[in-house]
C-alpha positions, 0 to 999 in steps of 0.5 A, a space after each residue: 981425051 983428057 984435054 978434049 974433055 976439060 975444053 967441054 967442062 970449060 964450054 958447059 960452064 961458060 954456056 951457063 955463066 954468060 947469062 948471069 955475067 951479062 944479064 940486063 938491069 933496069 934503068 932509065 936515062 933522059 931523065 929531068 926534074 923540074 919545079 913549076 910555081 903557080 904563076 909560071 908558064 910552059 917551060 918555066 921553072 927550074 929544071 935538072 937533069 937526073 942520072 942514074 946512081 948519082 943523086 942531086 947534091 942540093 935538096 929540091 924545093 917544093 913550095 905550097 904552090 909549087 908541082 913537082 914534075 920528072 920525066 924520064 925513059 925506062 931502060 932494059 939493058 940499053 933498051 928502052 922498055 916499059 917495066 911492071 913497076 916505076 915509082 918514087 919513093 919518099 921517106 922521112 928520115 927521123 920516123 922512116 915513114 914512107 910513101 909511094 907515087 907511081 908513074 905513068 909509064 908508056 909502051 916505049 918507056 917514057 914516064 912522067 910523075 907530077 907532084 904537089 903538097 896536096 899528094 903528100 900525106 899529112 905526115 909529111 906536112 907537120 913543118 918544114 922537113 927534108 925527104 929522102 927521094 928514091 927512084 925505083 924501077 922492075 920488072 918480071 925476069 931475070 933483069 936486075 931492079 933499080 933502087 936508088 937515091 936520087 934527090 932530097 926533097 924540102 917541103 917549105 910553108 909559107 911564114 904566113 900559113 901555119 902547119 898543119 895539124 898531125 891528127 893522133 894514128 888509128 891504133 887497134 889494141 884494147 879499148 876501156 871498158 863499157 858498161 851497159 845500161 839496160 832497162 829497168 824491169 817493167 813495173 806494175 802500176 800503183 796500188 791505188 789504180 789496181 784497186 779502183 779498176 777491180 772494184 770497177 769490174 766487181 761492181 759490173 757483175 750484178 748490172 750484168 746479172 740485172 741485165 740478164 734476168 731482164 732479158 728474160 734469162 731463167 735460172 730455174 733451167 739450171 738444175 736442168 742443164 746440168 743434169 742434161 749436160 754436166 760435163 759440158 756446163 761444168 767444163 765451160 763454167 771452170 774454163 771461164 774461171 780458170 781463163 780468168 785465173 790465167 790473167 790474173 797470174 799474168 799481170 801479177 808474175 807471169 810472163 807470155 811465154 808462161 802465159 799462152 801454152 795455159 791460155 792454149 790449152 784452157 781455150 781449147 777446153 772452154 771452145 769443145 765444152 762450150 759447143 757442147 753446152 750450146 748444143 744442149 741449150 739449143 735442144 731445149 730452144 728447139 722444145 719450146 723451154 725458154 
């Protein structure tokens, strides 16, 4: 029994190990790398091959006018495949900024990655430097990603043109201090105007009463009115006073919130009161006292 049930343990490990022993890894093959100048035709252009976990030994060029072109097929195991991600990542090795350029990667795992200075960021374009390549290949599963160096490449200016400027990164932190400027609080106009204005308005009152009285207003329906209606007449009397009373707070401290409940209220008062005393002068209208 003993030896029957080492051999299952042993079969049972086996079963399980054979996976992680033999599982596939990406990779790629058939792939080259080539430097296409402005003038140069179809074909031109130096051109390598790239192998996996063997970088290039010499540093690729890449001119102003140059395209960096590469081309290979992806691989699962020794199956060519299309993976989730393919791309090649550059790094600069003083400031280990990086960036990414993906390839264009078909169902049967060819992909194709055309580069120029004008991809690059600015970052990359303050002089002439060597980058750090890596080709990068995964997918979703088990298999193994591929993460490798495979090339330096030298970005190269022409003599004639200068570098071009690095402008200052986006940095958010605390900023200076602002100081608002508001408004001046309205002023009042000048003394001189006000007075001209009230006097102009006084100076009114007696060419108003002059008018009235020739109109054929009579005063001696005073005693009268009051007597008939005395509520009414005083309280249409006081509100026009008190309305008047209300402007006056308003140009001189108050403000509109202050100023429309009273002006409400005191125009409610004078429109009841004011109805009223109508009524009662029209009563005496309708008597024949004019």
């Amino acid at each position: 029994m003993r030896p029957r049930t080492f051999s299952t343990v042993a079969l049972f490990i086996s079963a399980w190990g054979l996976p992680l022993v033999f599982a596939a890894s990406w990779g790629f093959n058939d792939a080259t790398i080539s430097v296409h100048g402005k003038k140069a035709g179809v074909g031109g252009g130096d051109k390598q091959n790239l192998v996996e976990n063997k970088p290039l030994p010499d540093p690729i060029s890449l001119g102003e006018s140059d395209t960096l072109k590469i081309l290979l097929t992806a691989n699962e195991g020794k199956k060519a495949s299309r993976p989730h991600q393919a791309f090649l990542l550059l790094r600069e090795p003083k400031s280990n900024l990086d960036t990414s350029f993906p390839l264009s990667i078909k169902d049967s795992g060819k992909g194709k990655l055309e580069l120029t200075q004008k991809d690059l960021p600015v970052q990359f374009l303050s002089g002439s430097q060597t980058l750090s390549a890596s080709l990068i290949i995964a997918s979703f599963g088990s298999s193994k990603p591929y993460r490798n160096h495979a090339f330096d490449l030298k970005v190269e200016f022409e003599s004639s043109s200068p570098p071009r400027p690095v402008d200052k990164p986006l940095r958010y932190g605390k900023l200076p201090e602002i100081h608002h400027i508001f408004k001046p609080d309205p002023k009042s106009p000048p003394k001189i105007i006000t007075i001209v204005f009230a006097v102009a308005v006084i100076a009114a009152l007696p060419s108003l009463l002059i008018v009235w009285l020739s109109l054929g207003a009579n005063v001696n329906h005073t005693s009268k009115a009051f007597g008939s209606s005395p509520l009414s007449h005083t309280a249409f009397f006081l509100s026009i006073l008190i309305m008047e009373g209300i402007f006056f707070m308003y140009y001189t401290s108050w403000n509109l919130f202050q100023t429309l409940p009273a002006a409400a209220v005191v125009g409610l008062v004078s429109f009841l009161s004011g109805s009223r005393a109508l009524r009662e002068v029209q009563g005496r209208r309708i008597a024949g006292l004019r």
